[in-house]
C-alpha positions in Angstrom: -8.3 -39.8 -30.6 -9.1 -35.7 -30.4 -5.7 -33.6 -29.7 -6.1 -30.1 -28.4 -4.0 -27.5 -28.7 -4.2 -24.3 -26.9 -3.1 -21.1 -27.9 -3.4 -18.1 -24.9 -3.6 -14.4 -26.0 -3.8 -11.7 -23.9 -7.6 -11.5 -24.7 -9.2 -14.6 -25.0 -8.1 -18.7 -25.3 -8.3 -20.1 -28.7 -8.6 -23.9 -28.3 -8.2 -26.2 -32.0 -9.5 -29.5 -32.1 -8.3 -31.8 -34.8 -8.7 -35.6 -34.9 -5.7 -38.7 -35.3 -5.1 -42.2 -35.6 -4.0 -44.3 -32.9 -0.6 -43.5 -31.2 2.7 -45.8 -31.1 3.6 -44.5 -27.2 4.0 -41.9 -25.2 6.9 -40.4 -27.7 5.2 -40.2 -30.4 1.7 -39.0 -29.0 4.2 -36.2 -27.3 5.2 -35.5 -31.3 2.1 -35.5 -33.2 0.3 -33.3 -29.7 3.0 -30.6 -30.6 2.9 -31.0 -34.4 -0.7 -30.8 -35.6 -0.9 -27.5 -37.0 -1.2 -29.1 -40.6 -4.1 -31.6 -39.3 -6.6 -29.2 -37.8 -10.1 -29.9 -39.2 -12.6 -29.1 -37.1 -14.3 -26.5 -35.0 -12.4 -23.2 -33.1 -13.8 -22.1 -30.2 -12.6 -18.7 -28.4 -13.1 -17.9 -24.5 -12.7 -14.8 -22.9 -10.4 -14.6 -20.4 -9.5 -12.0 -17.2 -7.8 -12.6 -13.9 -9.0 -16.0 -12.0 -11.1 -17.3 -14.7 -7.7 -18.6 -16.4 -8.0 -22.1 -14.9 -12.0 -22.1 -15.4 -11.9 -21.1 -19.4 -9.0 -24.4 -20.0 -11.2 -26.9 -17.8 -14.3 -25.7 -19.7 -12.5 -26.7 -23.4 -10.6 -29.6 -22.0 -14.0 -30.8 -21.3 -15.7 -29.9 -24.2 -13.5 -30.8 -26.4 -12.1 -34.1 -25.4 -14.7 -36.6 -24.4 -12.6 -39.2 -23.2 -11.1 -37.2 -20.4 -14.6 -35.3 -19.4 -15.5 -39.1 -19.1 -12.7 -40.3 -17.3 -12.6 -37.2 -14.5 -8.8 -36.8 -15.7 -7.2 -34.1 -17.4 -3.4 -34.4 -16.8 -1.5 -31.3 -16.1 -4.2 -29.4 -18.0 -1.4 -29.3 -21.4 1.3 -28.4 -18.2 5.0 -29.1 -19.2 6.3 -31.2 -16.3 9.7 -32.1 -17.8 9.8 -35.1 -18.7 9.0 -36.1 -15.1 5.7 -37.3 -13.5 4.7 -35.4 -10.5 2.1 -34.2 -8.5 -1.5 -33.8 -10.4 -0.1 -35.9 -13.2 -3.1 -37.9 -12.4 -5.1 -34.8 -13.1 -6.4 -35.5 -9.1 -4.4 -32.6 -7.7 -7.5 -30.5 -7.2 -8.2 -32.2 -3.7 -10.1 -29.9 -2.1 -14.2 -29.5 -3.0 -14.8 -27.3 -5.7 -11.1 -26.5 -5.9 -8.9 -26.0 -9.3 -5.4 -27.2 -9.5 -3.7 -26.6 -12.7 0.0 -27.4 -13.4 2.7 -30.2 -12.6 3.4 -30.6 -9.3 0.7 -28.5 -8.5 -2.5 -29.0 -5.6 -5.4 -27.2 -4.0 -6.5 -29.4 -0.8 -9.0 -26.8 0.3 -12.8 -25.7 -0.7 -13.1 -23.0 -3.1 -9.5 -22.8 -3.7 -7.4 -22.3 -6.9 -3.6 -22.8 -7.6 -2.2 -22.5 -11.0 1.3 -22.9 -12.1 4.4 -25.2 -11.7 4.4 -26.5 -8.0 2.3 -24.3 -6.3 0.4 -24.5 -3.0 -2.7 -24.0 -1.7 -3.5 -24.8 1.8 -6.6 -23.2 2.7 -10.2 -22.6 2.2 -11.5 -19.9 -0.7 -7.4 -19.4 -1.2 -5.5 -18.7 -4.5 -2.2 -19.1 -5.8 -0.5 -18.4 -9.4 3.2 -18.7 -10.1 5.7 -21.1 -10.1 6.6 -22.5 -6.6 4.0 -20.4 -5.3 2.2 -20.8 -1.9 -1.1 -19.9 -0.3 -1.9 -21.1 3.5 -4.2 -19.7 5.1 -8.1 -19.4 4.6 -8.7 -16.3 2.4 -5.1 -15.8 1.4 -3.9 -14.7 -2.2 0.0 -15.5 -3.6 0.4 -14.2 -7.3 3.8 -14.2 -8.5 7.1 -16.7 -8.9 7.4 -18.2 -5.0 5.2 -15.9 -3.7 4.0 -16.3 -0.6 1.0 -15.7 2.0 1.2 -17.3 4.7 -1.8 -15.5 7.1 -5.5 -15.5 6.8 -6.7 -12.8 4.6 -3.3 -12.0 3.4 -1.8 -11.0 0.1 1.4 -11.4 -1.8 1.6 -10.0 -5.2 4.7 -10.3 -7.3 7.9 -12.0 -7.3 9.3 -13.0 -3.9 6.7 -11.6 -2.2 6.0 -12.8 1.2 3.1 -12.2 3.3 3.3 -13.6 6.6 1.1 -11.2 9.3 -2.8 -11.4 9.5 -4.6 -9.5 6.8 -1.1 -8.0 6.0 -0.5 -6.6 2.0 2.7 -7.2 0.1 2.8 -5.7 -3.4 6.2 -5.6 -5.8 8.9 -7.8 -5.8 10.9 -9.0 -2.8 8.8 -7.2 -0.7 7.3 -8.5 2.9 4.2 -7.6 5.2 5.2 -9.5 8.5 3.2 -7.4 10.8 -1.0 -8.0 11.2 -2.9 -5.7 8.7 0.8 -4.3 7.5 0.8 -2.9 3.9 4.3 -2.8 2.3 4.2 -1.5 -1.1 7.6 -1.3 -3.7 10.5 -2.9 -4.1 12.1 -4.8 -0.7 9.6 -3.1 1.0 9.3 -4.2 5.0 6.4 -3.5 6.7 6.9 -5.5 10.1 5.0 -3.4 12.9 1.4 -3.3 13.8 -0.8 -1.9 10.9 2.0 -1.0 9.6 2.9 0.5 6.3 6.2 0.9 3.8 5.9 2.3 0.7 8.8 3.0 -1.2 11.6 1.2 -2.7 14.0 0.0 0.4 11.5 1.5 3.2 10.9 -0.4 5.9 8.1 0.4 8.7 8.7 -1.3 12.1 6.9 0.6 14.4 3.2 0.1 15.4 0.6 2.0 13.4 3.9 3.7 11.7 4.1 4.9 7.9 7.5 4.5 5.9 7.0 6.9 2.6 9.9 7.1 0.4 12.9 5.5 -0.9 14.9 4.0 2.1 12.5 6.1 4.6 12.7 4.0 8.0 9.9 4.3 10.6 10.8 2.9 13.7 8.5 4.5 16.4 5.3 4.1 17.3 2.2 6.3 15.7 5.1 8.1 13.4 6.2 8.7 10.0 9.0 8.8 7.7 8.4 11.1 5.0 10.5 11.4 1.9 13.9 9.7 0.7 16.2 8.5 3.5 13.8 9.9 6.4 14.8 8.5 9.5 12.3 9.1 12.6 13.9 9.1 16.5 11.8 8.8 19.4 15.2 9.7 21.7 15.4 13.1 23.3 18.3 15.0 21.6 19.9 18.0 21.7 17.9 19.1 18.5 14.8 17.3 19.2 12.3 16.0 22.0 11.7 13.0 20.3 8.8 11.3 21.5 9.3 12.7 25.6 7.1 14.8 27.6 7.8 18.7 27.0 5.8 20.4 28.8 7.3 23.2 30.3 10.9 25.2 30.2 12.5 28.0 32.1 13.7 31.0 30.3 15.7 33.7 32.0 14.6 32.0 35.7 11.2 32.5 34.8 8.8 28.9 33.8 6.7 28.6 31.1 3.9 26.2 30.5 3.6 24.7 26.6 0.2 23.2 25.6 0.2 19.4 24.2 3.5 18.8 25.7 3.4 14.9 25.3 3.4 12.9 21.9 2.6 10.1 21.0 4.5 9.9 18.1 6.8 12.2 15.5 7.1 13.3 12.0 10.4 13.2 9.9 11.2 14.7 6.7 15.0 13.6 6.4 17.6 12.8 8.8 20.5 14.1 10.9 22.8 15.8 7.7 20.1 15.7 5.3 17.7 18.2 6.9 14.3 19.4 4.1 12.4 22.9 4.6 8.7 22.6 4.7 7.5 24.7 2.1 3.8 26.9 1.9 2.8 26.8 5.1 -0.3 28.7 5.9 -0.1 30.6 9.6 -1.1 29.3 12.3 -2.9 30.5 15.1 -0.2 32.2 17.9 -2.1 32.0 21.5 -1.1 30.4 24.9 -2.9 26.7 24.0 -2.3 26.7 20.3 -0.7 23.7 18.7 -0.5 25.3 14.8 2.4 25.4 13.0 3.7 28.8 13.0 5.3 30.4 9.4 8.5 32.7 8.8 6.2 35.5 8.4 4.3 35.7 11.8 8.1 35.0 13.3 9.3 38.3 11.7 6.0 40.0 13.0 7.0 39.2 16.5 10.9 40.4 16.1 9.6 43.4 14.4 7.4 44.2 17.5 9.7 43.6 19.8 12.6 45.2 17.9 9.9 48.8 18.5 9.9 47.7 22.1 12.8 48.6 22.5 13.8 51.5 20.3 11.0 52.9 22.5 12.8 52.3 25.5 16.0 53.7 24.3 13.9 56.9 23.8 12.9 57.1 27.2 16.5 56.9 28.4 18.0 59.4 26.2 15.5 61.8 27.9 16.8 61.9 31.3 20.0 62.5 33.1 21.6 62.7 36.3 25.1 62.1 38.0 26.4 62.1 41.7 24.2 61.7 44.9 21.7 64.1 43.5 21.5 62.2 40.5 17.5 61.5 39.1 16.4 58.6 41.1 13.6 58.2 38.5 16.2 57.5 35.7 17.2 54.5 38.0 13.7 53.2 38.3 13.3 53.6 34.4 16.4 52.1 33.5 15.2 49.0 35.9 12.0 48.2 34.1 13.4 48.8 30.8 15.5 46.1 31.9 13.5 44.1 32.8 11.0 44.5 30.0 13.5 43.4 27.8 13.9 40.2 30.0 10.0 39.8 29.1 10.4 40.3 25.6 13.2 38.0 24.8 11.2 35.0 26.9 8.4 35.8 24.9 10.5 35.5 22.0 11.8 32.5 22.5 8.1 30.8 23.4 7.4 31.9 20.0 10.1 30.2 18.7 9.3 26.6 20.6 5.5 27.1 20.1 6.5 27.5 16.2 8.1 24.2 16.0 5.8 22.3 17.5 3.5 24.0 15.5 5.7 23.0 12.1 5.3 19.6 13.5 1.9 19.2 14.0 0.9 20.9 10.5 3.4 18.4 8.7 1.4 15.3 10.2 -2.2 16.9 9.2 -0.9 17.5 5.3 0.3 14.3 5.3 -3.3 13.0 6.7 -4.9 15.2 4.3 -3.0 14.0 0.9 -2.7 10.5 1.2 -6.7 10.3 1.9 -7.0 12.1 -0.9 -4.9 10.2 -3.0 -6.1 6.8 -1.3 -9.6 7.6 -3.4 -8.3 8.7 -6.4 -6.2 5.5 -6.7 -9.4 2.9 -5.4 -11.6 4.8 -8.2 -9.1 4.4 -10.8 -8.5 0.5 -10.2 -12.4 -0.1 -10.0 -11.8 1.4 -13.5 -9.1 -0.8 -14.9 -11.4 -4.2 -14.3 -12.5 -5.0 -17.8 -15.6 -8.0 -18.1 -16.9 -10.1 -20.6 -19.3 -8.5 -22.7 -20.6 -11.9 -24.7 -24.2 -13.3 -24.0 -24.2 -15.8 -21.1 -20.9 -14.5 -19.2 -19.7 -14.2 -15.6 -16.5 -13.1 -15.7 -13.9 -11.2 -12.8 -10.9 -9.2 -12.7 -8.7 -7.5 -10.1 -6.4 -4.1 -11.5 -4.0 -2.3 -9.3 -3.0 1.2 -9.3 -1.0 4.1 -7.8 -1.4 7.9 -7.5 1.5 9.8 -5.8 2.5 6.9 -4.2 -1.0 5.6 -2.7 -1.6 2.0 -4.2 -5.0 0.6 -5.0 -6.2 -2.9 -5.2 -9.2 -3.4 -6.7 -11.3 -7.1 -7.4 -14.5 -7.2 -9.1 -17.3 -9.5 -11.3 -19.4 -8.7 -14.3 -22.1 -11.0 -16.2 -23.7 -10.3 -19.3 -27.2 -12.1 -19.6 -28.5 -14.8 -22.4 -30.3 -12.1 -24.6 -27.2 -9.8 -24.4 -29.6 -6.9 -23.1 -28.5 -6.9 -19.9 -24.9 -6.7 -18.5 -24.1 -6.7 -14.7 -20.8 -5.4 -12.9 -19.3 -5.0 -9.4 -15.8 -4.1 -7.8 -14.6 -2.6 -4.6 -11.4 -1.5 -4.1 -8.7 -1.4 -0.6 -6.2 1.4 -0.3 -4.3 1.6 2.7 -3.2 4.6 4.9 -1.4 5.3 7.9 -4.4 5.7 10.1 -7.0 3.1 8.4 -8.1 1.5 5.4 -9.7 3.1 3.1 -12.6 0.9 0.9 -14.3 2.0 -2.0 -17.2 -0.2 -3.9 -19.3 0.3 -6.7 -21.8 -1.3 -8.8 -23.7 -0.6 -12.3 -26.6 -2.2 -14.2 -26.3 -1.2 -18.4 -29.4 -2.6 -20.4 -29.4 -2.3 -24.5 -32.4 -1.3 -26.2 -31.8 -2.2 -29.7 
């Protein structure tokens, strides 16, 4: 009979054939399959490997290599250890569904198009995949990479150990970490993304609220349309004695005169740490001061408007010090002086605080457009970097894929693509697209190239 043995390197499978006599049993064939490396004869034959194409490369040698199972339809376990036990696909019939690969003891693919590889691993659902021990895939579309790993929603994704992705479309990338909530994106370790679009990124964070992002180490996002930004950010929706929270404010009354505020309802907040562990938001650029501005205001223009009103009133002080009366035939104009000085000052100090308020809301509204700005910015950096990590087969004759991830400042990338190289080697063919998620949508980026060789 031919014995293979297979030998897997981080670039390519080398598969040895070598031929011997007939076998006692089972024992001994288990022996002499495990101790040939003094009997190989024949041909070596190397395959490229990257990504999926793992299962595809070990079918293609088992075949052609050892006739009697590419006769049979049989290939047990594809060389899988099962432990001494026979389970599930030890018939080599785990691949159930049509055109489906299943590849390891205990291991089945009941769907079309899908691919599970690894000790008893799942894979319920059409053009699914699955790699890892006791990994699962059930759902049509859904990817699980990573020791029980597990995706659990159509279109969703689970990559790493103990990863579970249970939401619609939902993203879960680094160990332990969860995307429970439709199109949530949870990203580090125990990572929680459970709310509506969603997203966590950070060791520990956890984002609960709808359309709510979670950046940072233990940063917690619990309200709607808001984010946690930095270490241990906390965001409150709750009208406090320090802040409005998520509430209508609208107006206020200052010295028994009302003021209007423009943009007086939110639909959401930003945080940058927590009660105790407050942060100071650094370089920020002035903003525009008028009655229906919603900039963020700096310390500069704040000291312009004390300096101002700080001349106000040395002026008025000035015009006191220049008159003077006593008695009933005292200056009655001192009295009507002294009156609107008064009430000048009233002015001033309402204006003052206005300032003040319009200033924070300002702060708050210039901290949520940085944060829009940067993460957009780093959302395409990090897709055009994992387009750039795929790496194809160059031989003649070769379709091969490949999927790379990446991360700038804390925006991941996932990127998938395909290459083939044609017959003559002239030609070579590639194409990849990449998903990077932020707080307000996902970001896609896709690419293709055409290289031809002259000589």
């Amino acid at each position: 009979m031919r014995v293979i043995d297979i030998n897997c390197h981080l670039r390519g499978i080398t598969a040895h054939t070598s031929s011997a006599g007939a076998l006692a049993g089972p024992a001994q064939r288990h022996s002499d399959e495990y101790h040939i490396a003094n009997q190989r004869t024949n041909s070596q034959t190397t395959l490229g490997f990257l990504g999926i194409g793992i299962p595809v490369a070990v079918i293609g040698i088992v075949s052609a290599l050892n006739p009697a199972h590419a006769q049979s339809g049989a290939t047990p376990y594809y060389s899988a250890n099962d432990g001494g036990t026979p389970q599930t696909n030890s018939d080599g019939k785990g691949a159930i569904g049509k055109f489906s690969i299943a590849a390891g003891a205990g291991t089945v693919a009941t769907s079309e198009l899908s691919s599970a590889l690894g000790y008893s691993v799942t894979v319920n659902g059409a053009k699914a995949s699955a790699f890892g021990a006791n990994s699962t895939a059930d759902g049509a579309e859904t990817a699980a990479f990573g020791y029980k790993s597990k995706a659990f929603a159509a279109s969703a994704t689970a990559l790493g150990a103990l990863t579970e992705a249970t939401g619609l479309a939902a993203t879960a990338v680094g160990a332990n970490s969860s995307a429970a909530g439709e199109a949530a994106t949870s990203v580090g370790f125990m990572a929680k993304a459970t709310g509506f679009r969603a997203n966590a990124v950070g060791t520990f964070s956890e984002a609960s609220g709808a359309g709510a992002l979670a950046l940072g180490t233990d940063a917690n996002a619990s309200i709607d349309n808001s984010v946690a930004l930095g270490a241990a950010s906390i965001t409150n929706g709750t009208q406090t004695a320090t802040s409005a929270g998520t509430t209508t404010y609208a107006s206020a009354t200052i010295a028994g005169q009302t003021y209007g505020y423009a943009a007086g309802a939110a639909v959401g907040v930003v945080s940058v740490g927590s009660a105790g562990a407050e942060r100071r938001i650094q370089n920020v650029a002035a903003g525009l001061v008028t009655a229906t501005s919603t900039d963020a205001i700096n310390g500069s223009q704040l000291y312009a408007g004390i300096s101002n009103l700080q001349v106000q009133i040395n002026n008025l002080t000035n015009t006191g010090g220049g008159s003077s009366g006593g008695g009933s035939g005292g200056d009655p104009g001192l009295s009507q002086q002294v009156g609107q000085n008064t009430a000048d000052i009233a002015g001033l100090q309402g204006r003052m605080d206005r300032i003040t308020t319009d200033m924070n809301t300002g702060f708050a509204t210039l901290r949520s457009e940085m944060t829009k700005k940067e993460k957009l910015a780093n959302a395409g950096i990090a897709s055009a970097a994992a387009i750039g990590m795929i790496r194809y087969d160059d031989r003649p004759g070769k379709f091969s894929t490949g999927s790379a991830i990446t991360s700038h400042r804390r925006q991941a990338a996932i990127s998938v693509g395909a290459g083939y190289t044609s017959e003559s080697g002239n030609w070579r063919f590639s194409a990849a697209g990449a998903f990077s998620p932020t707080n307000w949508k996902a970001e896609a980026t896709v690419g293709a190239s055409a290289t031809y060789t002259w000589n």
